[in-house]
Structures are given as structure tokens and as C-alpha cells.
N, C-alpha and C positions, 0 to 999 in steps of 0.2 A: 668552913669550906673556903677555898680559897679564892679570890675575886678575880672571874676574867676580864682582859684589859684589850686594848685592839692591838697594842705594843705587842704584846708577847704572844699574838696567835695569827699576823697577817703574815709572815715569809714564805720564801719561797728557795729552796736549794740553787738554781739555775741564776746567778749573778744579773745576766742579761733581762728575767722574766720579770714583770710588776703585777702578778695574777694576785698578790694580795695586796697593794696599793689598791687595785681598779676595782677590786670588790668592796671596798669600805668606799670607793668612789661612788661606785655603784648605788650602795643603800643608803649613801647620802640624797642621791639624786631624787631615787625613789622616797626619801622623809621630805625634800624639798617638793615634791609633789603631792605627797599630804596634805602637806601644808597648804596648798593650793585649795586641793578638792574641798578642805575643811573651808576654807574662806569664804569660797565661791557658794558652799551650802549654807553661810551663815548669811550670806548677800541674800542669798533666793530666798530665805525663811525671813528676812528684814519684807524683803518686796511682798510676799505673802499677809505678812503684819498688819503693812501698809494698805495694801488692796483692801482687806479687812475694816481696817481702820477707817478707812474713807465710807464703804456701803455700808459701817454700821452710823456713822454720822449721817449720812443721805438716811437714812430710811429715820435716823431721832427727828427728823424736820418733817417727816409725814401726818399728816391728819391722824389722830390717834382719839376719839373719844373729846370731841369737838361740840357734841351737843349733850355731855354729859355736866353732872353740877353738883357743886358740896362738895363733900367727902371723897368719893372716887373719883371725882374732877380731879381731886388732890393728888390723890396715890397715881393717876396716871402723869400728869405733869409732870409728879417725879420721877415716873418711870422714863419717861423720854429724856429728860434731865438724866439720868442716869445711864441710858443707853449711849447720851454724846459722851458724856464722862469714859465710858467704857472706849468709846473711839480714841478718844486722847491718850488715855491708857494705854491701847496699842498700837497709836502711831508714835509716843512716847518709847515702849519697847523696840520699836521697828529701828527707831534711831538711834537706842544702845548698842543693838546687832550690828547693827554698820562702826558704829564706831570697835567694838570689838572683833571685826573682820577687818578694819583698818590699820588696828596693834598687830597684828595677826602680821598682815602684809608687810607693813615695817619691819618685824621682828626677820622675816621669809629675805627680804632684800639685803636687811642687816648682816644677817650668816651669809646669804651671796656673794660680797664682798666682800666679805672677810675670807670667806673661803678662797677666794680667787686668784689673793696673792700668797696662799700655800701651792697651791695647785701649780701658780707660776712658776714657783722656784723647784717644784719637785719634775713638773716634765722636762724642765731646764737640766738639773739635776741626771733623769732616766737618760736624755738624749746624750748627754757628755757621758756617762757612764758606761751608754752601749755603742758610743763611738769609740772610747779608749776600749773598749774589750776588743773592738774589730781590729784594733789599731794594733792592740799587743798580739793577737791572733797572728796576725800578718806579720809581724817582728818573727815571733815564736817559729812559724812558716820559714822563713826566711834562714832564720839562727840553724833551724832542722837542717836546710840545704847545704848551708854553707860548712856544717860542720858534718856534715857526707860528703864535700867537695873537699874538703881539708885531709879528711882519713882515705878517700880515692887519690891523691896525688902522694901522697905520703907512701900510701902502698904500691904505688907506683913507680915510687922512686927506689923503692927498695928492693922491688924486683929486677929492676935496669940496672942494681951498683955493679953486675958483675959484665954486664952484657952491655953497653952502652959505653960511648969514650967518655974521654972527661970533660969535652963539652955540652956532650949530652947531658951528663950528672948537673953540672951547672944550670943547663934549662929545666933539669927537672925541680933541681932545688932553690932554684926561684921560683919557680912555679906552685911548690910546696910553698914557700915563704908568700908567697901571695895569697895563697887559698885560708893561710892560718890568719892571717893579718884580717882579711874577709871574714871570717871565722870571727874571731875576737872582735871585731869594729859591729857584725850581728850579735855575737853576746854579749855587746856594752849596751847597745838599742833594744835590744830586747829585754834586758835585766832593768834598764829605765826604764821603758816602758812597763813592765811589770809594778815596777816601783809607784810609777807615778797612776794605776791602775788600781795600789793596794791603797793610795792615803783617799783616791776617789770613792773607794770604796766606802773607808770608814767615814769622809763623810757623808756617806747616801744615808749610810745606818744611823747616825748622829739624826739626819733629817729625816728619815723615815721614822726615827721612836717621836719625834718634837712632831712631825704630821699628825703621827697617831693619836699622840694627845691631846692635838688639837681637836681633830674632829672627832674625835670621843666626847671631849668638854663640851663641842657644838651638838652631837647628839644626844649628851645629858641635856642642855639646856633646850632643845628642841619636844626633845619627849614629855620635859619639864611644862616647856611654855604649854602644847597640844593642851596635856592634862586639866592647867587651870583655865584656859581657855575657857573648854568644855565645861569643865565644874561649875563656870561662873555665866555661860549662856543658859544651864540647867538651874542655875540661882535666878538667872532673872527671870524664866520663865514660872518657877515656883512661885516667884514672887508677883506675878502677874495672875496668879491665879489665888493669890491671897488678896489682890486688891480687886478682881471680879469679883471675888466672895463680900468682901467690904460693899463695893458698888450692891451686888444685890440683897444686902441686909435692909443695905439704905431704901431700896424698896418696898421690903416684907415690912421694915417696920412703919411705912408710912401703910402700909395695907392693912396693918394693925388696928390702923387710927380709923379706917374708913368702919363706919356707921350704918350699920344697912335701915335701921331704922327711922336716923334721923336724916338720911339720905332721903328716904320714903316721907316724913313730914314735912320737909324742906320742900321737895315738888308739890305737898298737899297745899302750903303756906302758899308757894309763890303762882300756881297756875290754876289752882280752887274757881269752880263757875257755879260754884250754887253748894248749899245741903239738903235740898228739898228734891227729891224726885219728882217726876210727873202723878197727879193726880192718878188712880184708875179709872179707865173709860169701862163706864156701868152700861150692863145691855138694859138698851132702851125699847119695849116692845111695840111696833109695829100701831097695833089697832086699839092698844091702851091710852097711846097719842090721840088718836081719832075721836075718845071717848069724851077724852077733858077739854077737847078743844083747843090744844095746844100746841103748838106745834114748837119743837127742836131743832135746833139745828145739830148737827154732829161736825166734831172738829174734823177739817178737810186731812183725809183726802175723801172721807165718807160721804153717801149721796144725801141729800134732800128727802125728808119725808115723801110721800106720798101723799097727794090731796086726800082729806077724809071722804068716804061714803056716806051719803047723804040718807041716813036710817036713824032711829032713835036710838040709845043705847039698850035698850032691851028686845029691838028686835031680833027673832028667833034666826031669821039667816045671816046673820052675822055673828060669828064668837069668837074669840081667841084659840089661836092654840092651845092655850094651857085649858083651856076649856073641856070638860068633858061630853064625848059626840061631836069633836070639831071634825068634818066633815070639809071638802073643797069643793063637796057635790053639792050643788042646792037642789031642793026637794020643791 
């Protein structure tokens, strides 16, 4: 199939029109404004980055497991350690981004310029072009009259040859001699003008196919640059998500190393207040104190015995509980 080119599909029949000059102008304008929008989105996803980048650094400087120790002391230090790491990472990204909306804008100003001194020479160009057409128009105009005023005296004169004296014939036929000379001095200006219309021409057409290929070659390399642009902001972003993944191995594997049980002996080793439990507090009965004559104390916060009752130990109104027939009635 055969390759379209801007050369051979922007004309226009009507010499004076530029309707397909101002359409390739056109979609230039509108690629030069891509190029914009893409920039300005790479600016905002840099500042995005950045925002990022900064609250993930503020929040690695936070209290994180401060009264923890050992081994998970461990994994978490690096975890913060690694979360600033992750911040540098994307403010590291943030700053690729701008530099690659930076090529970007260069690249946008570069075609600017360059463009601008085609652009000069072709309005330059259209304006002489559609001033010689108006110019021949008006010759052409003129050439029409004069050589209607040439064939009205003429006809003129030939209807007088028989009616008119001879020095009538004389004013006619100067008159005639006037009008042809008019005549002829319009179609020497008009035929130049014609002339000097047709070499303008060819070269508009000279400069309209060298336009076309210029800004063809500017929208090949336009379209060209967009593409890798992009390919290469979607490289770095892959690649930021290959060095997240890094950052969080670095992680896992120190969480690897954490030790739940030597975690557990480590706090046994260093904060240990004893191996010995408290003794059991034995029930101590009452009126079997009273018996032996002994009296106990109980660890506080317990009360004080009771003074004994002043009886023998076998007398009948006095028994224990455990006793059988303990009674609180006495008899």
C-alpha cells in the first residue's frame, strides 16, 4: 500500500485558498498542545511523588516500637530504615519526572522555532500570491474593457465610412487608433501580469511541497519523541516498583531473623524478679489457735486473732467447727 505523505494530499483547486496549508497548521498546533498537556501531567505526578516522598520520610521518624527489644527491636528498625529508604526512592523518582517533562519542553520550544521561520516565509509567500491574483484580476478587468472599447469604435467607424465627411472619418479613426493602442498597452499588463502570477505560483508549490515535508518530519519526530517519552516514564515507574519490592524483602527478611522465642528468653534473662512463687497462705483455724496457746499472726492485710477464751480445752461449751454437734447455741 502506498504511503500517504502531507505533499500530496493538502491542495486546494482555488489558487487564492490555503484551506490545506492551515489544516496541517492546524494539527500541528493541536500536537503542540499535547505536548503541553503531557508535560504539565508529568510536572503533577513528579509533585504527587514528592508530596509522597516527604509524609513517607515524616512518618519513618515516628516512634515505632520504642519499648520493644531483641529481635523485633531488630525487624522493626529496619522497617523504618526502610520506609525512609522508600521516601528517597520516590523523591528520587519525582526528580527523574521533572527532568523528563524538562526534555519534553525543550523538545516543544525546539519545533517552535523552527517552525516559525517556515510559517514566515509561507504567509509571506500566501500574502504576495493573493495580492498578484488581485492584481492580475484587475489587469484582466481592465484588458476585458479596453478590448470592448476597441471593437465599439471600430464598429463605429465603420458604420460612419459612408455617412460622415472626411473629417469625421479622421476623428473616428484616431479614435479607433487610440482605443487599439489602449487595447494592446492592457494586453501587454495583463499578459505580464499573468506572467509574473504564473512563476509565483510555481514558487508557492516549490514551497508548499519543502513546508509539507518539513512539518511532516516535525510530526514524525513529535509523535516519535511523545511515544518514548511515555515508554520511558512507564520504565521508571516499573522500575520503582521493582525497588519497593527490593525495599520490602529487605524487611521480610529481617522478620525472618526475628525469634519469638528467644525474643521471650531475652525479656525472661533481662527483667526476671524471682523463680519462687509465694508460699500458700494455709487456713489457719480459729479456736485450734486458742488450744495451743499460740497465737499467729496472718500476713497483712488479714486481721489479728482473737484473744482466746478463757476455758480448758476439753470443755463441753467450746468446740470447733469441725467438730461434731458444733452448736453456736450454748446449752
Amino acid at each position: 500500500m502506498r504511503e500517504q505523505h502531507f505533499k500530496d494530499n493538502f491542495w486546494n483547486t482555488d489558487i487564492t485558498s490555503t484551506a490545506g496549508y492551515d489544516t496541517i497548521i492546524q494539527h500541528l498546533n493541536d500536537g503542540k498542545r499535547t505536548c503541553k498537556e503531557i508535560e504539565d501531567f508529568m510536572k503533577a505526578r513528579a509533585a504527587i511523588e514528592e508530596k509522597y516522598a516527604k509524609e513517607l520520610l515524616g512518618l519513618s521518624k515516628k516512634v515505632c516500637g520504642h519499648s520493644e527489644m531483641n529481635t523485633l527491636k531488630r525487624s522493626l528498625d529496619v522497617f523504618k530504615l526502610q520506609t525512609e529508604n522508600m521516601s528517597l526512592s520516590h523523591l528520587h523518582l519525582a526528580q527523574t519526572m521533572r527532568e523528563e517533562a524538562k526534555k519534553l519542553e525543550d523538545f516543544r520550544e525546539k519545533q517552535k522555532e523552527a517552525r516559525k521561520k517556515v510559517e514566515q516565509q509561507m504567509d509571506a509567500l500566501h500574502k504576495q500570491k493573493a495580492a498578484q491574483y488581485k492584481k492580475t484580476a484587475e489587469a484582466k478587468k481592465s484588458y476585458d474593457q479596453k478590448c470592448r472599447d476597441k471593437e465599439e469604435t471600430e464598429q463605429n467607424m465603420n458604420r460612419s465610412a459612408t455617412t460622415c465627411s472626411a473629417k469625421q472619418q479622421e476623428k473616428l479613426y484616431a479614435k479607433t487608433q487610440q482605443a487599439k493602442q489602449a487595447a494592446e498597452e492592457a494586453d501587454r499588463i495583463y499578459s505580464q501580469n499573468v506572467s509574473v502570477l504564473g512563476k509565483m505560483r510555481e514558487e508557492w508549490l516549490n514551497e508548499h511541497v519543502k513546508a509539507c515535508e518539513f512539518f511532516e518530519k516535525q510530526e514524525v519526530e513529535r509523535i516519535n519523541t511523545l511515544r518514548n517519552i511515555v515508554w520511558t516514564h512507564l520504565n521508571h515507574l516499573s522500575q520503582q516498583c521493582v525497588s519497593s519490592d527490593e525495599i520490602y524483602e529487605e524487611v521480610r527478611k529481617s522478620l525472618e531473623q526475628c525469634n519469638i522465642q528467644e525474643d521471650i528468653e531475652h525479656f525472661v534473662n533481662l527483667r526476671r524478679t524471682g523463680d519462687k512463687p509465694p508460699a500458700p497462705i494455709p487456713y489457719e483455724n480459729f479456736y485450734n489457735n486458742q488450744r495451743s496457746g499460740v497465737v499467729r499472726s496472718l500476713p497483712p492485710p488479714r486481721r489479728a486473732a482473737a484473744p482466746p477464751p478463757p476455758a480448758a480445752g476439753n470443755d463441753p461449751l467450746y468446740s470447733t467447727v469441725a467438730e461434731p454437734g458444733y452448736s453456736i447455741l450454748r446449752y
